[in-house]
Each structure stands twice: as C-alpha cells, then as structure tokens.
MISEVEX-893684 format. One line per field, with one value per residue (C-alpha): residue number from 1; x, y negated, z. Coordinates in steps of 0.02 Angstrom, whole numbers. Example, Ala and Ser with C-alpha at 12.3 -4.5 7.8 and 13.67 -1.06 7.14 Angstrom:
% residues 2
balo	[1,2] .
x	[615,684] .
y	[225,53] .
z	[390,357] .
END
This chain:
% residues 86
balo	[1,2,3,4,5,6,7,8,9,10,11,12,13,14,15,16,17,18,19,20,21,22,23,24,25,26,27,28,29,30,31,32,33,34,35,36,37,38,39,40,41,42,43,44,45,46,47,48,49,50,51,52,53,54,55,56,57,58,59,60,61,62,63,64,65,66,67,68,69,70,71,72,73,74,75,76,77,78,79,80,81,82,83,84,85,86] .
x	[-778,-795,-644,-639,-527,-432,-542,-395,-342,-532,-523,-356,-435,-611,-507,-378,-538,-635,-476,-482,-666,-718,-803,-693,-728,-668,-520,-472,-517,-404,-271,-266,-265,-115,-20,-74,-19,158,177,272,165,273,241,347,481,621,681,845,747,592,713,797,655,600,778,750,561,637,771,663,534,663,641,791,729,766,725,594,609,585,425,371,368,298,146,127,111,8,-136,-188,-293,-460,-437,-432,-588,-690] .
y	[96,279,379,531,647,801,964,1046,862,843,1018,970,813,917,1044,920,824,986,1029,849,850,710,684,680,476,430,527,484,289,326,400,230,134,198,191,7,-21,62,-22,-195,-299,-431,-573,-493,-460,-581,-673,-577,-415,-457,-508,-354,-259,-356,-325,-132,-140,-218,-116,27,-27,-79,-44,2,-15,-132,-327,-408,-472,-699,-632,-523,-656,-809,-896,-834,-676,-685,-813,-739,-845,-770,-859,-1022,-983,-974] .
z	[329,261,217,123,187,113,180,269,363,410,495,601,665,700,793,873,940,997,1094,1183,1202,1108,935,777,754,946,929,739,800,964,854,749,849,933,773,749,927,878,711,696,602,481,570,725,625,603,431,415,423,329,160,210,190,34,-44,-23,-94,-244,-269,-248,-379,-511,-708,-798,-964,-1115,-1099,-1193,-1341,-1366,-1461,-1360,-1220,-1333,-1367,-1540,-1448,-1320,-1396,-1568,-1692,-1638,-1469,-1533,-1636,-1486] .
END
C-alpha cells in the first residue's frame, strides 16, 4: 500500500521515528497498529449501540431539501426512447 502524505505530517513521523530510533515505516506501521488494536471494530459492538450509531450517521447526513416530484421518480423518466432503440 503507498500513501501519500501531507509534507509537514511526513516530517513529524520522520522526526517522531528518528527520536525512537527506528525507520519512518516501523514506527508509522507500529503506530497503526496500535490504533487498530484500540479501535472497536463493529462486530464487537452490541445491537443497541450499533443502530445507535447508525441513527446518528443518518441524522448527520440528512437532506433538507424539497421531495421529488412522481415524475421525477418514474419510468418515463428514467428510460428515454433511445434506450429502447438499442
């Protein structure tokens, strides 16, 4: 996997690694795995709080504009007559 890295990030994990004595990939692979370690993963997690956490991803991504229209959403719209000519 390559990642590209913002130039002033790369130089934090250069020096943070220098400091520690090891090369910029053992200590950027040591860091993430720590925060993999650290990190729930969602099969851990039980129902209540998984559709809890669903609930807020939803409400957090909602659209407040108008409805579509019974056009907009129809056939007639969506397949046009040079479809069916192929």
């Amino acid at each position: 996997m390559t990642v590209t890295l913002k130039p002033d990030l790369e130089e934090e994990l250069k020096a943070r690694a220098e400091a520690e004595g090891l090369s910029t990939e053992e200590f950027v692979n040591r860091e993430l795995g720590k925060l993999v370690a650290s990190a729930p993963s969602s099969s851990e997690l039980d129902p209540e709080e998984r559709a809890r956490l669903w609930r807020e991803f939803i409400e957090s991504h909602a659209v407040d504009g108008p409805p579509l229209s019974d056009y907009a959403v129809s056939r007639e719209s969506i397949y046009s007559r040079e479809d069916e000519m192929l």
